[in-house]
C-alpha positions, -999 to 999 in steps of 0.1 A, spaced: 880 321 -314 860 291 -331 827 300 -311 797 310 -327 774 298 -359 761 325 -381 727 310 -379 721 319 -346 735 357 -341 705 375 -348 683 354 -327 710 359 -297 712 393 -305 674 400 -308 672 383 -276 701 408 -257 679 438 -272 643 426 -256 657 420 -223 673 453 -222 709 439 -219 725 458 -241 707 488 -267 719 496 -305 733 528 -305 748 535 -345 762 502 -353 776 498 -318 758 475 -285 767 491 -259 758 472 -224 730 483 -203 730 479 -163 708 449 -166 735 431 -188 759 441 -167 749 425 -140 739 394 -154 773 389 -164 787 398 -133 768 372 -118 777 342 -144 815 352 -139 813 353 -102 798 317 -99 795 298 -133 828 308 -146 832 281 -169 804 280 -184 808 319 -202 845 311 -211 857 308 -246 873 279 -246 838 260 -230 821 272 -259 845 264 -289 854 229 -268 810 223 -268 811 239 -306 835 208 -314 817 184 -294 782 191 -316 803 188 -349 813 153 -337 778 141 -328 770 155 -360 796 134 -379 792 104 -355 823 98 -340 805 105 -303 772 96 -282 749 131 -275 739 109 -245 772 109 -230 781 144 -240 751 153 -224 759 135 -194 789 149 -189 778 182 -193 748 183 -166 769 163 -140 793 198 -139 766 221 -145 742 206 -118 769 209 -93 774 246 -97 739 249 -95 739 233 -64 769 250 -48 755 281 -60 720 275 -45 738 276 -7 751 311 -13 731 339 10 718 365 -10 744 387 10 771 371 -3 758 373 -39 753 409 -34 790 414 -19 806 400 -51 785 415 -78 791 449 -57 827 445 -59 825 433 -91 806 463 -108 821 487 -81 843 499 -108 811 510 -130 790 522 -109 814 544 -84 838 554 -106 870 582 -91 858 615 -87 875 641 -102 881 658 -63 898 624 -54 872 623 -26 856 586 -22 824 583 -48 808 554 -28 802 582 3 764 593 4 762 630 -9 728 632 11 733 621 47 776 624 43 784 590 63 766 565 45 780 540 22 766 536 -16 763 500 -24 743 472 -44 708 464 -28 685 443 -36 646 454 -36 609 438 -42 613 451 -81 649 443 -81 685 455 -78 691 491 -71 721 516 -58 712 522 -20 729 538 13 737 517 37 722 542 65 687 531 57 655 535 65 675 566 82 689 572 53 662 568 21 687 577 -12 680 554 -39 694 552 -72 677 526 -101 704 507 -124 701 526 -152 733 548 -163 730 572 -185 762 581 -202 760 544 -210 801 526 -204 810 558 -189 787 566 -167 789 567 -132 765 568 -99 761 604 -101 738 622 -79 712 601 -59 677 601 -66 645 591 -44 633 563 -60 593 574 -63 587 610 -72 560 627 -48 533 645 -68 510 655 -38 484 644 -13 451 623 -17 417 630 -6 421 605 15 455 622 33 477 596 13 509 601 -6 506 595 -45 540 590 -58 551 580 -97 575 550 -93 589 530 -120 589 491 -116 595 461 -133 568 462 -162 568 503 -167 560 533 -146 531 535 -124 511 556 -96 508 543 -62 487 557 -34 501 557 3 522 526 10 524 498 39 539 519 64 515 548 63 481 528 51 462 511 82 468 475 81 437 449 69 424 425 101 404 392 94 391 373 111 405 339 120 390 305 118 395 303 155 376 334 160 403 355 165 418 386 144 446 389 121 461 419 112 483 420 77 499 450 56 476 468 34 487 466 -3 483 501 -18 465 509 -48 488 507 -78 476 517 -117 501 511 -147 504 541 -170 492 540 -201 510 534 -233 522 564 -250 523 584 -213 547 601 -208 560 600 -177 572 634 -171 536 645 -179 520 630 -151 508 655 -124 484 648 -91 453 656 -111 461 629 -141 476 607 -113 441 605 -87 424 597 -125 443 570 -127 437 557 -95 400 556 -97 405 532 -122 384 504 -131 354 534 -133 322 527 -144 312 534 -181 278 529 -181 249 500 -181 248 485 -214 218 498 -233 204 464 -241 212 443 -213 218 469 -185 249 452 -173 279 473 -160 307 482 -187 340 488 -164 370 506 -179 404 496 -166 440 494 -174 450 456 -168 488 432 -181 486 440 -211 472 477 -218 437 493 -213 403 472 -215 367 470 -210 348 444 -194 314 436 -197 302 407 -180 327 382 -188 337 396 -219 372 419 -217 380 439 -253 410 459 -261 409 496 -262 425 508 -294 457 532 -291 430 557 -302 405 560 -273 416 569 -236 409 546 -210 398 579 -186 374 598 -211 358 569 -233 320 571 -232 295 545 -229 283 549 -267 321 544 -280 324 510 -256 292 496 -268 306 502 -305 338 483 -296 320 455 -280 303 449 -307 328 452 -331 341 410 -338 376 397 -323 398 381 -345 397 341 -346 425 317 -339 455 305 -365 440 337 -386 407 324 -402 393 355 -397 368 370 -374 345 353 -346 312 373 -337 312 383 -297 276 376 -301 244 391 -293 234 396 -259 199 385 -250 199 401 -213 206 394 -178 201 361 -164 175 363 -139 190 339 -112 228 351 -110 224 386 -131 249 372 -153 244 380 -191 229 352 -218 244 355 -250 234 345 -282 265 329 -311 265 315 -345 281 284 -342 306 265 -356 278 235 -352 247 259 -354 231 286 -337 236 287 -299 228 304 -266 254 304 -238 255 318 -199 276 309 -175 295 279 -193 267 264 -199 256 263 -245 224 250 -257 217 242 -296 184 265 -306 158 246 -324 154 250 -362 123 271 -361 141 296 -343 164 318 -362 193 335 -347 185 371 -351 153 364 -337 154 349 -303 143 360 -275 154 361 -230 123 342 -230 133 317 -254 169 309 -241 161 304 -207 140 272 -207 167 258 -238 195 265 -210 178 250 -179 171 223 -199 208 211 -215 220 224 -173 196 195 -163 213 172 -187 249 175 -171 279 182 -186 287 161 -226 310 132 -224 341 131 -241 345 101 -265 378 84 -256 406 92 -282 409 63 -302 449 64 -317 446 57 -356 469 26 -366 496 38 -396 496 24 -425 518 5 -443 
């Protein structure tokens, strides 16, 4: 159809795969919920821009800039004078009325005819409610329109892929028991993975402040909500492995040479430790619930990989606590020299004090001192003339 340059398939095509568009089954993509209704969306209100002929008609355009025979400038012009319209037209739109066409839209996918003839879009759980396209804190989702009477809720996610159809409604999180505390702990899945959650902000007590004007403010309580690790599986996740989860960041242990507090904890981007100010990784290998205080220290010690690859940077050595804020001083090999650090604040160590040998003692007075001396101005970059 004249659309398309080789060069750029597989980075399109890598890009439909990570943002779970559309997954690789034999030599096939087959379209994923996600997909679907992104492209519901673009051929409800930006019509023009994912038709053919706007693609091939742009493809041309390039080749002429290319060749010369036309301005980028007024190509480019031309096209964000259209394009910023839609946008604009399309920024009026309620959310309702988004919902309605991308509903009616996908209504064929998702609520396809029964094989009874009856009508698949009626609620199977309370028998009057209507099954439609909602739209949630983590997102889009198949829900009845009798709600909160009526709770059914179904995730986009089909799983007899173009074929596939509503099917039977699901509650969205799955109940795995009670809390000491009286809560309910539920697996839900959102936006970034599975998690646990405990209680929620209709059953939790809400949080009062105080104002500035003396008064008291009452706001929803946020429940407590721990990712599950990588490599969980899901369906393996009972109460017991669940209220583990949620005591999460526990206490390790006090560091043996500095007695600060080593916290384990699942954070973004996968289990950690944190000592003082210093997070580490924990390896695929070690579990984030049973990892002892004599495997953390090991991993804390162990050096993290420098920038652009040129190798590794020592954590450094820690001296002890500071004895003002109880925040740990930490002793580094330098690109400049040896150093001492706390709280932001480096100081050079004198020659006749090596490294390996210094002392608490030593690093205080060093720090106080370049503290006194205020923070190092920067020289002002000076832009080198070219020559020639």
């Amino acid at each position: 159809m004249g659309i398309g340059r080789p060069s750029t398939y597989a980075s399109i095509l890598s890009v439909l795969q990570e943002r779970s568009y559309v997954r690789l089954d034999g030599k096939r993509f087959i379209p994923e919920d996600r997909g679907r209704l992104v492209t519901a969306f673009l051929e409800s209100f930006f019509a023009r821009y994912v038709e053919y002929s706007f693609t091939a008609d742009l493809e041309e355009k390039l080749d002429d800039i290319a060749d010369g025979r036309i301005a980028w400038r007024k190509v480019l012009a031309d096209f964000w004078q259209a394009f910023h319209t839609s946008v604009d037209d399309t920024k009026e739109l309620r959310v309702s009325d988004v919902l309605n066409a991308l509903d009616d839209s996908l209504g064929p996918h998702f609520f396809p005819p029964r094989a009874d003839g009856s009508d698949s879009r009626v609620c199977s759980t309370c028998g009057t409610g209507r099954l439609s396209l909602k739209l949630g804190k983590f997102g889009a989702f198949i829900g009845c329109s009798n709600y909160p009477e009526c709770k059914v809720t179904k995730p986009l996610a089909v799983a007899n892929g173009e074929n596939g159809g509503a099917g039977e409604e699901q509650e969205g999180p799955k109940l795995l028991g009670q809390s000491p505390a009286g809560y309910a702990v539920t697996l839900r899945q959102g936006p970034y993975g599975p998690y646990v959650q405990e209680g929620d902000a209709d059953t939790l007590p809400p949080v009062v402040k105080e104002t500035k004007k003396g008064g008291r403010k009452e706001s929803p309580a946020k429940p407590k909500r721990i990712s599950l690790p990588k490599g969980l599986d899901p369906a393996a996740v009972d109460l017991e492995k669940a209220l583990s989860l949620l005591t999460l960041p526990r206490e390790v242990g006090l560091h043996p040479e500095t007695g600060t507090k080593i916290l384990a904890g699942i954070g973004r981007f996968g289990p950690y430790l944190k000592y003082g100010e210093t997070f580490k990784s924990i390896p695929a290998g070690d579990d984030v619930l049973t990892i002892g205080l004599n495997r953390a220290v090991m991993l804390l010690a162990e050096p993290k990989g420098g920038r652009g690859g040129r190798g590794a940077k020592p954590e450094g050595r820690p001296l002890g606590n500071h004895p003002e804020d109880g925040k740990p001083v930490m002793a580094h090999a330098g690109r400049y020299g040896p150093y001492v650090a706390h709280a932001g604040v480096n100081a050079t160590l004198p020659k006749d004090i090596p490294l390996e040998a210094v002392t608490l003692e030593q690093a205080l007075p060093l720090l106080a001192a370049r503290k006194a001396k205020g923070p190092v101005a920067k020289k002002p970059f000076k832009r080198q003339a070219k020559k020639g």
